[in-house]
N, C-alpha and C positions, 0 to 999 in steps of 0.2 A: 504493500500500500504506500501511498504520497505522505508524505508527511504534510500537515495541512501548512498553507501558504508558499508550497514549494513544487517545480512541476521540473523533475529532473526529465533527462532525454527521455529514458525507456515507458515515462506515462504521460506521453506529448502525441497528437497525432504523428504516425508516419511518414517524415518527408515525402515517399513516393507517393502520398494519397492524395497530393497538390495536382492540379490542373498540369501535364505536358505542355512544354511551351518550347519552340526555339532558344537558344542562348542568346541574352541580350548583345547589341552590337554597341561599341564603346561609346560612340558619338551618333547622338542623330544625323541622318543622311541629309545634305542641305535641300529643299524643293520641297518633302515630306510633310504633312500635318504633323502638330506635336502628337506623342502617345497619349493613352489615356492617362492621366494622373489623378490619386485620390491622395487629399493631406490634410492634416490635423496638427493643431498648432496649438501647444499650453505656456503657462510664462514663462517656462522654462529651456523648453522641447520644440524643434519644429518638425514635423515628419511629411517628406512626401514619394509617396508610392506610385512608379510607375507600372501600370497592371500589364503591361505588354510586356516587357521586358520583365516582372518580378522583382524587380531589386528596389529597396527603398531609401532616400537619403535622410539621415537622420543629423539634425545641428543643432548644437546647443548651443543657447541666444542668453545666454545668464552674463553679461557684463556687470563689472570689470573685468572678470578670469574664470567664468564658468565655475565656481566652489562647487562643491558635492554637498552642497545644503538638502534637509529632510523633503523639503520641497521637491529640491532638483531630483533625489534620488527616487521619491518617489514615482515624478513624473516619466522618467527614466523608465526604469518597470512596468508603470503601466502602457507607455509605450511599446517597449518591446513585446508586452503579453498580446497587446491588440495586433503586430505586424504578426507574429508567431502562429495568432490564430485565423488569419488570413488566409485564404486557401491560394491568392492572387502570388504570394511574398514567397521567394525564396534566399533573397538576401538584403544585407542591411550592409551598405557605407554611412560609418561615424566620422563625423569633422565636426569644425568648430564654427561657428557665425562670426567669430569674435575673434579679431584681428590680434596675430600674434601668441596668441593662446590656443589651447586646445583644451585642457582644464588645468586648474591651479591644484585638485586635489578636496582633501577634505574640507570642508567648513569648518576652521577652528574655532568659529563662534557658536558652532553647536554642541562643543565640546570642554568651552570655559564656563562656570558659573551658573550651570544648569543643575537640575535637579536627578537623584537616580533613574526615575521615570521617563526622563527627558531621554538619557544617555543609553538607556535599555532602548527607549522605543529609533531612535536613531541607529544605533548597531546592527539592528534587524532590519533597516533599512539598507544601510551596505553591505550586509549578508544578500540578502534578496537581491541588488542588483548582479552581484558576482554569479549568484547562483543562475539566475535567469540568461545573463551574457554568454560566459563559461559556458554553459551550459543547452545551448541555445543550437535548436534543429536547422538555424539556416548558416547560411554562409556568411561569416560577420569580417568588414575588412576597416581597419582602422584610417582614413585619413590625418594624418595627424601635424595637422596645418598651424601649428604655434609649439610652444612650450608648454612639457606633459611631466608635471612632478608628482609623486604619491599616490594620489586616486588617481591622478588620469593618467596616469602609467598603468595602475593596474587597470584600468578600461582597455588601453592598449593592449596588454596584454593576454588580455582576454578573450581578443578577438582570433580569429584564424589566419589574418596575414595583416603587418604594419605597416604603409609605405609613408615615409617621414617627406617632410618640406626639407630641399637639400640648403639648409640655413645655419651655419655656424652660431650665428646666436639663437638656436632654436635648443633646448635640451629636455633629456627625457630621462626616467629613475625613478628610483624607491628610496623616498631622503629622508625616510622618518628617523631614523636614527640621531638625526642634525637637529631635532626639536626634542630630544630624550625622549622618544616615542619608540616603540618596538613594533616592529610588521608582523600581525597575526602570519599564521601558521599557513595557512591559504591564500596569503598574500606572497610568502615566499615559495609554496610549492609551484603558483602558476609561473614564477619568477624564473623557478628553478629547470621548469620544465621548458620552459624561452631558451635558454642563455645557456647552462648547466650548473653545476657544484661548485667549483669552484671561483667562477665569473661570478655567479649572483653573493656566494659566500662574503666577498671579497665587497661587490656593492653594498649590499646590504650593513656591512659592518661599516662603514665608512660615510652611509648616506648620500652615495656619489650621485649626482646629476649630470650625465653622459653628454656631450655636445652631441650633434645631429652624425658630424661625420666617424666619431669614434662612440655610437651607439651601434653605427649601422655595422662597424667593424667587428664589434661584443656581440653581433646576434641579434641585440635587443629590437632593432626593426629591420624588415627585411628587404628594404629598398628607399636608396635616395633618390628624390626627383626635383627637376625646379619646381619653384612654386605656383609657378603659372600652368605647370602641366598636372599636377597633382589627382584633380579628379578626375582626368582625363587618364590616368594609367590605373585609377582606381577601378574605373568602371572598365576597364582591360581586364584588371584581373579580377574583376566579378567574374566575366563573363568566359573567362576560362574555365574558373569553380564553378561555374555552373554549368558549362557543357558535359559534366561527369553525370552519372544516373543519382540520381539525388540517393537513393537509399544505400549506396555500397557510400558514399560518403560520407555520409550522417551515420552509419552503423561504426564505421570505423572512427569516426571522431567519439562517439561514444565510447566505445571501446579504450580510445588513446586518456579519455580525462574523468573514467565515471570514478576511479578510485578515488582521485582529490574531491570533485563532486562529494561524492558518500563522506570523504574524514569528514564534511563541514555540518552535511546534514546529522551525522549521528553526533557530533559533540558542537550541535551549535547554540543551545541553550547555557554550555560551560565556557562557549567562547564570547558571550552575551558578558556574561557575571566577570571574565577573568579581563573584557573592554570595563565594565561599569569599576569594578576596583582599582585600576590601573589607573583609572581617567580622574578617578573621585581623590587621589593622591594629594597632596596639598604640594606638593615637591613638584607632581607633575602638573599641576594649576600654575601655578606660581611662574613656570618654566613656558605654558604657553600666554598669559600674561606680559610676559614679557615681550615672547616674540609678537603678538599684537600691538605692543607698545613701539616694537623696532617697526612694523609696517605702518601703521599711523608715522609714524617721522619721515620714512621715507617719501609717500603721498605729498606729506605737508612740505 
């Protein structure tokens, strides 16, 4: 059975049970009508589906830096749950609306000052995006059009292919370490299952933040491109992932990430409690205090 609020691969409908359809072509043909397009827009999310092709573009419009606030992350999910149960959708490109960024990561203000209630119902909220993404029956490829630290590295890396903006001041990583934060457990195995052992080992203890060109060189994304050409190779390589039989793809992605899937689902109520103690620390308050104190100055 599901565990309730969680819809891993194996109790999802079956990729092959979606409508057959041509593989999308990267660029619309010049002379052509547009395709059909269906999109839905929340304050956070903007999503649009094109029904011909199957692939959907998903942006996030959250300015200054797209945060992973309880908002965003919600809107997020339910996003994904509605393309997911689309019969039209077989893939989703991730970018950012928001110039220069792609997301900044967690919402640290949802994290100082708040109540245990607050910090519970929040954790379950970045549980549920990972689980849903990860975990997720279509073909997910990251555009990753700014600077992606923390959460939006693990968005990255969540997806099934990352093609980066080829930007030296663009950088990407898991830098919790650099605010006395520790990356749950599931945050380092998608990490780990990226890069390897000893690559993620080595970032993760250090909180490193990869430049664009020596991310792509660590693995951590798997193609630089200019920036001007970015969705344009994006929707290239939809459209190669999707020229495969949807079910031997989907079966074997399952296959490659149900175990990490499963660590999160069976101890994720201990990994809720082991975020609420950690966060409620006054050492660790104190320490993100601060660093909202050093990003107020810099603004100012």
């Amino acid at each position: 059975l599901c565990p309730p609020g969680v819809l891993p691969l194996c109790c999802r409908r079956p990729a092959w049970d979606r409508a057959a359809r041509p593989p999308p072509s990267p660029l619309q043909p010049p002379g052509l009508p547009l395709a059909p397009c269906r999109s839905f827009s929340n304050n956070k999310i903007q999503v649009e589906l094109d029904e011909s092709s199957g692939v959907a573009m998903m942006k996030f419009k959250s300015p200054p830096v797209n945060s992973l606030s309880l908002e965003f992350l919600t809107e997020f999910s339910i996003s994904l749950e509605k393309l997911e149960n689309n019969r039209a959708c077989r893939g989703v490109i991730i970018t950012s609306a928001v110039p220069k960024i792609f997301s900044s990561g967690l919402d640290i203000t949802e994290m100082c000052g708040k109540s245990v209630e607050h910090y519970t119902e929040f954790w379950r909220a970045v549980q549920e995006m990972w689980l849903r993404l990860y975990g997720s029956n279509m073909v997910t490829v990251a555009a990753v059009n700014g600077s992606s630290p923390a959460g939006g590295c693990l968005i990255s890396l969540s997806c099934d292919y990352r093609i980066m903006a080829e930007n030296p001041k663009f950088s990407i990583g898991l830098n919790e370490a650099q605010l006395g934060i520790v990356a749950p457990f599931w945050f380092k195995d998608t990490f780990v299952n990226v890069v390897g052992h000893r690559i993620a080992e080595r970032s993760l203890q250090l909180g490193s933040l990869h430049p664009a060109p020596e991310a792509h060189k660590l693995g951590l994304v798997d193609e630089l491109v200019p920036e001007e050409k970015l969705m344009e190779k994006a929707a290239a390589v939809m459209a190669q992932w999707l020229a495969l039989p949807d079910h031997a793809r989907q079966l074997t992605k399952s296959m490659m990430r149900k175990a990490v899937l499963d660590r999160l689902v069976a101890h994720r109520e201990e990994d809720i409690q082991n975020f609420v103690t950690f966060i409620s620390k006054e050492s660790i308050q104190k320490s993100l205090r601060m660093y909202m104190e050093m990003l107020k100055k810099r603004k100012s």
